[in-house]
C-alpha positions as CSV (number, residue, x, y, z in Angstrom):
1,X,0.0,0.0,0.0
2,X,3.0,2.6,1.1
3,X,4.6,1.7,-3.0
4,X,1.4,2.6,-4.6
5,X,0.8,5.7,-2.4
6,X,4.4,6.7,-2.9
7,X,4.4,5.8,-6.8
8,X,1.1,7.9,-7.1
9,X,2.4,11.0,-5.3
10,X,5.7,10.5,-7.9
11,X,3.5,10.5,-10.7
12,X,1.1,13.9,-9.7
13,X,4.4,15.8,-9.0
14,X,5.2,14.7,-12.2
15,X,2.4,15.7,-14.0
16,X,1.9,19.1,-11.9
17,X,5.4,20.2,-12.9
18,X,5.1,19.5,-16.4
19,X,1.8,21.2,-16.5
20,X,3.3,24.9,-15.3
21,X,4.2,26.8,-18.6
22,X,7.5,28.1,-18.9
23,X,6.8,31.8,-18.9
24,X,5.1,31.2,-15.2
25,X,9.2,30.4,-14.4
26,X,10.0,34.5,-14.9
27,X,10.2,37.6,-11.8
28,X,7.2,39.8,-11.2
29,X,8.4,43.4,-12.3
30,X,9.8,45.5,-9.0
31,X,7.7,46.9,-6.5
32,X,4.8,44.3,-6.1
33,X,3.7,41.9,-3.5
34,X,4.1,39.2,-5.9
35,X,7.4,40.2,-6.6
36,X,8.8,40.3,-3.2
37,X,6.7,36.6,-2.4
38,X,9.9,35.4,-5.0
39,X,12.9,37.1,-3.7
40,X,12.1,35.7,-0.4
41,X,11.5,32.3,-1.3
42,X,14.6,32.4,-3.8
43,X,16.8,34.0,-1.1
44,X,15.6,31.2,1.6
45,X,16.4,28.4,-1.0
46,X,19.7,30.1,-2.7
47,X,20.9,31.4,0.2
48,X,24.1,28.4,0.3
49,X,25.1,30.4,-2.6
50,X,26.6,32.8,-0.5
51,X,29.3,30.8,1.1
52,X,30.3,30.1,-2.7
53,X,30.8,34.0,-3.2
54,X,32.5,34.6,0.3
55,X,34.9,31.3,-0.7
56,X,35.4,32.7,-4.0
57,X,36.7,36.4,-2.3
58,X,39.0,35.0,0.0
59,X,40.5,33.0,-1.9
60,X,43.0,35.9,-3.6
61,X,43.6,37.0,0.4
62,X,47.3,35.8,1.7
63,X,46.1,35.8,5.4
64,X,47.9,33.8,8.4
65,X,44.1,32.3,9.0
66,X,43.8,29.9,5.6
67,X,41.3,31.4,3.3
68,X,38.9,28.3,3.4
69,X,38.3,29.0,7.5
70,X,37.5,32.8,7.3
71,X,35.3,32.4,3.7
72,X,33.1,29.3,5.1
73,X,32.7,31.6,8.4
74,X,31.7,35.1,6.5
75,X,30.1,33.0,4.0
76,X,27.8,30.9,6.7
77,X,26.9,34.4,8.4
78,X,26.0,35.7,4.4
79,X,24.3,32.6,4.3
80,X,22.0,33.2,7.9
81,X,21.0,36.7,6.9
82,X,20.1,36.3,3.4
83,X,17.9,33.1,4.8
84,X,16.2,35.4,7.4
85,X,15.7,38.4,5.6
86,X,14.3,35.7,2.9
87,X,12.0,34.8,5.5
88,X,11.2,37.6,6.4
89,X,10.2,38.7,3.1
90,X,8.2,35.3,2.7
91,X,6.0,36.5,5.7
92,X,5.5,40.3,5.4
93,X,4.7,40.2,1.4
94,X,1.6,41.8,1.4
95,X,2.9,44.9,3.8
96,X,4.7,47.7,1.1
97,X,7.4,47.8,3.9
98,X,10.2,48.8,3.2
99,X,8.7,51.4,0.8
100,X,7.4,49.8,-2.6
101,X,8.5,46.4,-1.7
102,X,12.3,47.7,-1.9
103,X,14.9,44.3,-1.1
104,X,15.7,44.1,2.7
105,X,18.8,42.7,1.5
106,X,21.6,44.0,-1.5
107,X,22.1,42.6,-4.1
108,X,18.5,41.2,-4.1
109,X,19.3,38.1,-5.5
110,X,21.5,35.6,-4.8
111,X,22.9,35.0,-8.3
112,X,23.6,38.8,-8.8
113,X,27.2,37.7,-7.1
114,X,28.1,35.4,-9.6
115,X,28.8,37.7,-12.1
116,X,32.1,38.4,-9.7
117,X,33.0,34.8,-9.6
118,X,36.1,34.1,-11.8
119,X,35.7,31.6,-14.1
120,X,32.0,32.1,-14.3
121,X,31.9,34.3,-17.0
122,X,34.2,31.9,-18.9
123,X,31.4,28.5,-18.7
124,X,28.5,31.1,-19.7
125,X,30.7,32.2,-23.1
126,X,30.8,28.3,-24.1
């Protein structure tokens, strides 16, 4: 009985997720509810990206404290406030506050980082 419950509940999510058109995948334009309901559940769920951008800066540093130490600190501290402004933003997104749904947080996403990230720029050209 727990195999054909669990080989049910496989097949809906399958068919839910292939039923959401592709356009529904794009961001609500700035300063609306809607908009600010995303950037708090994408900063919640992409909020490990952050230790990859704090690695990524120390790792030019010469320090007596190896690099790896102080960039998974900073970048588990990135990590915690991006999460909790995220949720934050999850749970307040019908309130306009701060004004016009304005990002607690800068950059407001995640992935605006990357763009910094050597080598990144390099596997998008390909």
């Amino acid at each position: 009985m727990r195999k054909l419950v669990s080989v049910f509940l496989a097949v809906s999510l399958l068919a839910f997720a292939g039923s959401v058109p592709a356009h529904a995948a794009a961001l609500e334009s700035s300063g609306t509810p809607l908009r600010k309901l995303q950037r708090g559940f994408l900063n919640i769920a992409l909020s490990p990206l952050e230790v990859v951008h704090a690695l990524d800066k120390e790792k030019m540093k010469d320090d007596f404290i190896p690099s790896w130490v102080t960039g998974l600190g900073r970048g588990g501290l990135f990590m915690t406030g991006r999460a909790l402004s995220g949720a934050y933003e999850l749970v307040t997104f019908p309130i306009p506050f701060p004004r016009n749904y304005e990002p607690v947080v800068e950059p407001e996403f995640v992935w605006q980082h990357l763009d910094g990230i050597s080598g990144y720029e390099d596997s998008r050209s390909r």
